[in-house]
N, C-alpha and C positions, 0 to 999 in steps of 0.2 A: 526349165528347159522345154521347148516348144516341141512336140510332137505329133507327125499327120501320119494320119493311117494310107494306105495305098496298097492297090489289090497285087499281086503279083501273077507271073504268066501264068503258075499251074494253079489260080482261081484263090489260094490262101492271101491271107493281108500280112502284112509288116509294117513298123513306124518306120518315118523317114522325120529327121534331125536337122534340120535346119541349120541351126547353130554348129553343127559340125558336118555339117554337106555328107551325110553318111545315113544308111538304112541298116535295120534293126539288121535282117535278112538281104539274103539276094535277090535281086527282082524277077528273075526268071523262075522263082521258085521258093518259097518261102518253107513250105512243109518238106519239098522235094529236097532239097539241100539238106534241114536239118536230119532229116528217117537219112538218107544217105552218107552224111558224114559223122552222124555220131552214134545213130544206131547201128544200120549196116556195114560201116567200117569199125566201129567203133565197140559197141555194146555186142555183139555179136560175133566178133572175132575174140574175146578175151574169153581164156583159161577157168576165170572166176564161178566156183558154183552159187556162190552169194555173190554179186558186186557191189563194192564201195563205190560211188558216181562221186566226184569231186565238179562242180562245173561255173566254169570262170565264166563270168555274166548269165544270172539267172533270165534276166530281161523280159519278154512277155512269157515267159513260163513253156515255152512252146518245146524246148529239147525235154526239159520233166514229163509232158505229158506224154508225148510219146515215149519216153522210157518207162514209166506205166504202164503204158499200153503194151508193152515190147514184155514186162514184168508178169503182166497176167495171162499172157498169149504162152509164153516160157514156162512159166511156173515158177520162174529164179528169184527168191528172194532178194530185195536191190534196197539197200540205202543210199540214198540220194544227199548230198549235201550242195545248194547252189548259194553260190557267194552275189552278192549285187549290193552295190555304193548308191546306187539312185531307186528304188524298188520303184514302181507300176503299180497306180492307183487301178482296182478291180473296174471301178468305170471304162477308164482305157481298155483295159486288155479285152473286157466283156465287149467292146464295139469290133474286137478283132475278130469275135464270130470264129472263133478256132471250132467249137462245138457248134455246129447249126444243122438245121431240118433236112437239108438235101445233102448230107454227109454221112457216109457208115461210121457209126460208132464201133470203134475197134477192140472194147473189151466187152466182155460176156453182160448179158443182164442180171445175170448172177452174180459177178464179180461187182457191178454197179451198186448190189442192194451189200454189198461187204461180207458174201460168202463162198466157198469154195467153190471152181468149177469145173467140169470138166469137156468142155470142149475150149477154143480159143480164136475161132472163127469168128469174120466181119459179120454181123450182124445187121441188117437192115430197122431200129428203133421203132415202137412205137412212141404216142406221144407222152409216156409215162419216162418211158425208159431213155428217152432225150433228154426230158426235164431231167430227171436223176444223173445224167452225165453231164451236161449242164453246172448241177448241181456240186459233181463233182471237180470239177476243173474250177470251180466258184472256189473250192473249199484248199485246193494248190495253190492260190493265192492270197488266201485270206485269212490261210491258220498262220497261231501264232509263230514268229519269226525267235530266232535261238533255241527252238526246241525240236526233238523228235516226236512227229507225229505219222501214224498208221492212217495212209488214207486207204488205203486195200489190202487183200491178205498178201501181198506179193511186195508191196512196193511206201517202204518209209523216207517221210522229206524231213530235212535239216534244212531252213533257210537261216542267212547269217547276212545281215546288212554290215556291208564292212569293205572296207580297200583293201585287196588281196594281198598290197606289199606290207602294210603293217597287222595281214590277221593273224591271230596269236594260235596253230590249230590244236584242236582239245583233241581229236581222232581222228589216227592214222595206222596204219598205212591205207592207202586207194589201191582199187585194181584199175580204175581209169578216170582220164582228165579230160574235160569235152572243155576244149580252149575255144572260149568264144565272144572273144574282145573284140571293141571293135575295132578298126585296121590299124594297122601300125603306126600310119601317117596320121590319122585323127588321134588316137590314144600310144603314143610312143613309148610312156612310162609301163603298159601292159607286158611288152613283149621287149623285155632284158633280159640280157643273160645272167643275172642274178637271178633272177623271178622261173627263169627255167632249170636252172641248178636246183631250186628251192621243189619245185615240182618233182625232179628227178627224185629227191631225196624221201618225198612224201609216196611217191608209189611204191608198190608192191615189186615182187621178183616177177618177168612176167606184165608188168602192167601197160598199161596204153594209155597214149597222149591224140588225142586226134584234135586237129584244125583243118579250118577253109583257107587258111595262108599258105600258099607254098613257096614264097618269096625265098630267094636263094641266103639272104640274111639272116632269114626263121631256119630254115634248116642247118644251117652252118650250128645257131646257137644251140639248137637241140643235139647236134652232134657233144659238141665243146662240154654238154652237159651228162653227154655220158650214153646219149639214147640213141638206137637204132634205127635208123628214117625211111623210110619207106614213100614216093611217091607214088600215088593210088588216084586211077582217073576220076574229074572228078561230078558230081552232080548232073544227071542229063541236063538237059542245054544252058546247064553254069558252066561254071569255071572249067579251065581245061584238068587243072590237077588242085587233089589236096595232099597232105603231110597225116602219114601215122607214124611214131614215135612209141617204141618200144623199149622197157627195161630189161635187159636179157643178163644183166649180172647175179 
């Protein structure tokens, strides 16, 4: 499947998909959307003093890293598990310049060398401490896949190549679901109301579901499924609205 990189408005990049006339991200904002729908409505709003991440389409790794970042900033321990049917050669992702020179890196230099810290402030890198975040974000895509690995003291990744309708899960329950398929209309099979009952079921008491869809369809199902919806404005100059989903039984 053919993939071009293309820069978006707030300066971050995304693939764009040809074969299904669709972008990884939104083009008004690639980083800005993701910190906004899944962190800051998302990771941020939940109860959870450890969170479980559950998250449908791993893709360029870009929701991970920022909950990393969100992970060491917090001090909250986070197990991450992101699900992906197609995974991102490291070439690809590496040309998306997620980590580059004219960008604050967002967790400590301490936390970069894998020890504890204590502040949680943007930091201005030098050139050591670029390479080693660099480094880092190399290592969120390139460690082995089906396993848990410790990339910092705050924040462990599970990747699992797999179609999320037939994955078999080894560990549950989640405290949150970062839904981030792509649209309805290009991938239809993502967003059933089977596949949201099934979600419903794997969260916690308490947990959250966050998407960029707020389609009056997507919400209906997420009710049907049991969760409590919430529309929430959405991404500066994206979309007007996104969907949080809440288990409150």
């Amino acid at each position: 499947m053919e993939r071009i990189i293309e820069r978006t408005d707030d300066g971050s990049a995304t693939l764009f998909v040809p074969e299904l006339n669709e972008h990884y991200h939104s083009t008004k904002g690639a980083r800005t959307e993701s910190q906004h729908i899944f962190i800051d409505m998302g990771l941020k709003a939940s109860p959870a003093a450890t969170p479980r991440v559950l998250e449908i389409g791993f893709g360029t790794g870009l929701n991970a890293w920022l909950t990393l970042e969100e992970a060491e900033r917090s001090r909250r321990n986070i197990h991450y598990t992101g699900l992906e049917l197609y995974p991102l050669d490291w070439q690809t992702v590496e040309q998306l310049g997620y980590i580059s020179s004219d960008e604050p890196v967002r967790v400590s230099s301490s936390t970069i060398h894998r020890k504890q810290t204590t502040t949680n402030e943007q930091f201005t890198p030098n050139e050591e401490e670029q390479q080693s975040a660099i480094e880092l974000f190399k290592q969120l895509h390139t460690s082995p896949w089906e396993k848990d690995v410790q990339l910092t003291p705050h924040f462990t990744l599970r990747k699992i190549e797999t179609d999320v309708n037939k994955w078999r899960v080894e560990n549950s329950p989640f405290n949150l679901v970062y839904f981030d398929a792509f649209a309805p209309e290009k991938q239809p099979e993502m967003w059933s109301q089977e596949l949201f009952n099934r979600l419903y079921v794997l969260l916690d008491r308490d947990g959250i579901l966050t998407t960029y869809c707020a389609k009056g369809v997507v919400r209906r199902m997420l009710q049907t499924a049991g969760f409590t919806v919430e529309r929430l404005p959405g991404p500066p100059g994206g979309k007007r609205e996104i969907l949080r989903a809440r288990k409150q039984e």
